[in-house]
C-alpha positions as CSV (number, residue, x, y, z in Angstrom):
1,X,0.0,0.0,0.0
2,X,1.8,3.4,-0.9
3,X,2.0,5.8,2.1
4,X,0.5,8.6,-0.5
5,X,-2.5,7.1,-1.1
6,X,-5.6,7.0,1.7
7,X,-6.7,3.8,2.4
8,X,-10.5,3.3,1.6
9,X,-11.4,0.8,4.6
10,X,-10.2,0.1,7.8
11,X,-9.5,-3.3,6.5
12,X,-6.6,-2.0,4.7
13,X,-4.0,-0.9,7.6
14,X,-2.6,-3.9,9.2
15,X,-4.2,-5.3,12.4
16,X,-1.9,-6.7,15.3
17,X,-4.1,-9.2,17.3
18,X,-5.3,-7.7,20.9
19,X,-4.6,-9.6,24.3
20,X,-5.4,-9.1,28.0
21,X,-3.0,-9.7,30.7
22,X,-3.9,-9.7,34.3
23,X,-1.4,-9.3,37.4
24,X,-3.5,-10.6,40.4
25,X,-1.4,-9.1,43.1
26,X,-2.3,-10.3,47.1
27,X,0.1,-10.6,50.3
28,X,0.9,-14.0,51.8
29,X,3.6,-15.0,54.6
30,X,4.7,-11.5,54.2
31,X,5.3,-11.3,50.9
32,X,4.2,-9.5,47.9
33,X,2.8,-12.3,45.5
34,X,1.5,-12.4,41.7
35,X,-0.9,-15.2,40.7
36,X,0.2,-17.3,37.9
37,X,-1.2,-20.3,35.7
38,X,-0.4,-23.4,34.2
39,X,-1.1,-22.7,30.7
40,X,-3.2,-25.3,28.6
41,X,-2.6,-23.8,25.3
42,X,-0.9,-25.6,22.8
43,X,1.6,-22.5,22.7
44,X,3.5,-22.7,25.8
45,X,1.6,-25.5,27.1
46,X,2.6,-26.7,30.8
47,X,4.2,-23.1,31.3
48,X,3.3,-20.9,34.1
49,X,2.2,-17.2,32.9
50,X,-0.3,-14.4,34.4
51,X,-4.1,-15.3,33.4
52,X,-4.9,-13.7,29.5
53,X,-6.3,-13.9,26.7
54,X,-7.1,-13.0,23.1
55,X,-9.7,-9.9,22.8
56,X,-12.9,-11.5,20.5
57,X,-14.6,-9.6,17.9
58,X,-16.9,-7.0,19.2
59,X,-15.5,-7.6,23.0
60,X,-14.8,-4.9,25.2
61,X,-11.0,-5.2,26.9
62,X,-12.8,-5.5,30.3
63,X,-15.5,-8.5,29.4
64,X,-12.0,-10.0,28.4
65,X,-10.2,-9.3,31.3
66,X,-13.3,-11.1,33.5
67,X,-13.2,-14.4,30.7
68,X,-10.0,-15.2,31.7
69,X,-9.8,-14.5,35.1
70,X,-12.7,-16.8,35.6
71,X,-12.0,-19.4,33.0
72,X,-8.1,-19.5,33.9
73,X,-7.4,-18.9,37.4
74,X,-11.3,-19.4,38.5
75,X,-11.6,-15.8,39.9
76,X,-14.7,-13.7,39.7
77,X,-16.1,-10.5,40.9
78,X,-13.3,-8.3,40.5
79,X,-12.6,-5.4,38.9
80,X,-9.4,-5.2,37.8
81,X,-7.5,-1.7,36.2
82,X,-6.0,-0.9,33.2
83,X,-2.4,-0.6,34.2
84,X,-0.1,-0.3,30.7
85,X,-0.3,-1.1,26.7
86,X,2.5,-3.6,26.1
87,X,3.3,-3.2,22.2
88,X,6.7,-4.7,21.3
89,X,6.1,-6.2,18.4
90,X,8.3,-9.1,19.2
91,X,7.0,-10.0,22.3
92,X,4.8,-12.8,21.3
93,X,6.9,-15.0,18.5
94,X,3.3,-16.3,17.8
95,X,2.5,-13.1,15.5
96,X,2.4,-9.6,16.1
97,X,0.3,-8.9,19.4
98,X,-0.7,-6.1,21.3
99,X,-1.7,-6.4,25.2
100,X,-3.5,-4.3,27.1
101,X,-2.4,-5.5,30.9
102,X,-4.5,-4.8,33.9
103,X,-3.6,-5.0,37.6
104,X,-5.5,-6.0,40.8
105,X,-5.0,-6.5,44.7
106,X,-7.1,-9.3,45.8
107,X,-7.4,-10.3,49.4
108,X,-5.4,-13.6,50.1
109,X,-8.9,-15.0,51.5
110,X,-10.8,-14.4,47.8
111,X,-7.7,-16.6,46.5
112,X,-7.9,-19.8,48.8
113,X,-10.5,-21.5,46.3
114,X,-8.7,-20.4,43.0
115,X,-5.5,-22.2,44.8
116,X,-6.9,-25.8,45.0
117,X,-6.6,-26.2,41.5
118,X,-2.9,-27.8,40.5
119,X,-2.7,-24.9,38.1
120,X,-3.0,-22.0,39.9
121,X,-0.3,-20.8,42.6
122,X,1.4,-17.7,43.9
123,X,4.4,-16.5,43.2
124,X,6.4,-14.4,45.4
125,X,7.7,-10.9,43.7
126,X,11.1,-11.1,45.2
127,X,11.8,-14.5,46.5
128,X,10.8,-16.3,43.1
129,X,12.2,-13.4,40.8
130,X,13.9,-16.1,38.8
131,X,10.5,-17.7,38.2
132,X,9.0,-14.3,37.5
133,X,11.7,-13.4,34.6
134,X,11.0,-16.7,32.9
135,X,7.9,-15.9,32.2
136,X,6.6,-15.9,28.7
137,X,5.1,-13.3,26.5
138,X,6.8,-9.9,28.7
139,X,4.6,-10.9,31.8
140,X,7.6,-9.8,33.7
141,X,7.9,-6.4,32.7
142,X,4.0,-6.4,33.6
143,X,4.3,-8.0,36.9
144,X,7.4,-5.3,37.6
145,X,4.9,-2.7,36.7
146,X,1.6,-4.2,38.7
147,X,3.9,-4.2,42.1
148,X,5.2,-0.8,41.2
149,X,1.7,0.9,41.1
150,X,0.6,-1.0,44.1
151,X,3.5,0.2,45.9
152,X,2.5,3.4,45.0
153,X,-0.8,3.3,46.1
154,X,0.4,1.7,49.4
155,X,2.6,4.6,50.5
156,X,0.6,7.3,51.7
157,X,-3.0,5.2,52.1
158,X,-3.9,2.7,54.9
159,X,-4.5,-0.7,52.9
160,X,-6.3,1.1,49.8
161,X,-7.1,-2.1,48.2
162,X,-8.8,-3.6,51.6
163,X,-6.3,-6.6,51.9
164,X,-6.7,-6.9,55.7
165,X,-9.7,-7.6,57.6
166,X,-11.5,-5.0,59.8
167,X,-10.9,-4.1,62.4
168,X,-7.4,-4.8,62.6
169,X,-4.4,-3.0,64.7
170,X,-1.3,-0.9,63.6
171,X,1.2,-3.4,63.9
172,X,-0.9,-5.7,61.3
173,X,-1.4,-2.5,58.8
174,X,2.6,-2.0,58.9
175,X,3.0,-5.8,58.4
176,X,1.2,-5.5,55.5
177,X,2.0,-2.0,54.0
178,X,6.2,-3.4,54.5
179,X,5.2,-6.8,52.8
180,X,3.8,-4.6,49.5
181,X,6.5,-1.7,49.6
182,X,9.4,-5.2,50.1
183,X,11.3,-3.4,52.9
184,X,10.8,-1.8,56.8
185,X,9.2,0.5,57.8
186,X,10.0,3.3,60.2
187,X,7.3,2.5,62.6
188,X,6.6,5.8,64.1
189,X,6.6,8.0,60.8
190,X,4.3,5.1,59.7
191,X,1.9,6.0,62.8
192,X,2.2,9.3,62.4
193,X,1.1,9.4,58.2
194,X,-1.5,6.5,58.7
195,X,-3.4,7.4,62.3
196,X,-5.3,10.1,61.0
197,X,-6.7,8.4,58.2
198,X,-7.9,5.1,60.4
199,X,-11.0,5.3,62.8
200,X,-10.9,4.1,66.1
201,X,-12.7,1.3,67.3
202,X,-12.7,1.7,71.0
203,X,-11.6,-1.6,71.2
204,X,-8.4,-3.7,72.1
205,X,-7.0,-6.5,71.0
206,X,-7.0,-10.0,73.0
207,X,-3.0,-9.6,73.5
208,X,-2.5,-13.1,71.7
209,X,0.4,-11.8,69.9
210,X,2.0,-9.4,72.8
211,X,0.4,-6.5,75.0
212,X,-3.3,-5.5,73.9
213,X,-3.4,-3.1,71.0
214,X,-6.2,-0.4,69.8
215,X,-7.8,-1.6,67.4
216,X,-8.5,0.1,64.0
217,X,-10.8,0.4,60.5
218,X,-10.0,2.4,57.3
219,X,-11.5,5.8,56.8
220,X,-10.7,8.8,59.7
């Protein structure tokens, strides 16, 4: 097609094919994990990889993002975000694809079903990083990015994504908030940001874990 002339019909420029990628990030053990599965495509088959698939005609991105998450990994009821367009045009040596990756926190306790299945499991962000930049098709550039923007998110807000269960007391929120950002805290300057955004209870904890603590829920 010369450059000079205007194509007549969409149908003339080229077409890359249109994927969906999902990063299901949670916290487990005290780690930042990604959900990943087995995949039972005849590309890749056996290999581990973040829940996708190919966009159908007349499908929106998020309907797609939903399809796999519940036909792959057996989630539902999430709404997951658009986090990047990944558009290398040798990522995927099947053909020229484009994919439009999403991001989500999911509580560890919306995950325990999804994990009975052989081919579904966690990986950890840090401690399986060798896992993680194996996997096929750029995922790890996407799960790099995923943790990135949920780090971000973490810094300044008590537990945006509502990972822990309410109420819940200030040593759990930092156990969580140092699990997502991969390093300590400074506990006071962590008190100090968070407090004011947390409503007390007027309640203490039973002391299982140490002295009683107040207990808090999101929202000031």
């Amino acid at each position: 097609m010369s450059e000079s002339r205007t194509p007549r019909s969409l149908l003339e420029y080229p077409r890359p094919s249109v994927a969906v990628d999902t990063a299901a990030l949670t916290v487990d053990g005290g780690d930042l994990m990604v959900l990943i599965v087995r995949r039972r495509e005849e590309h890749h088959t056996g290999e581990w990889a973040l829940p996708g698939t190919f966009l159908r005609e007349r499908e929106t991105l998020a309907a797609a993002v939903l399809r796999s998450l519940r036909d792959k990994a057996g989630i539902e009821g999430r709404v997951p975000q658009q986090l990047h367009v990944f558009d290398d045009p040798g990522r995927d040596d099947r053909g020229w694809t484009l994919s439009v990756a999403h991001v989500d926190a999911v509580p560890f306790r919306d995950l325990e079903q999804p994990l009975q299945s052989d081919d579904v499991r966690l990986a950890s962000v840090t401690a399986d990083a060798d896992l993680i930049a194996g996997l096929p098709y750029g995922h790890a550039d996407m799960v790099r990015l995923a943790a990135e923007r949920m780090q971000q998110n973490y810094e300044q807000t008590p537990d945006p994504a509502g990972l822990l269960l309410e109420p819940f007391t200030l040593k759990d929120l930092r156990d969580l908030h140092e699990a997502v950002a991969g390093r300590p805290l400074m506990r006071d300057t962590f008190r100090r940001l968070m407090e004011p955004q947390l409503t007390g209870t007027g309640q203490m904890s039973d002391g299982a874990r140490g002295r009683p603590s107040r207990l808090w829920r999101r929202g000031s």
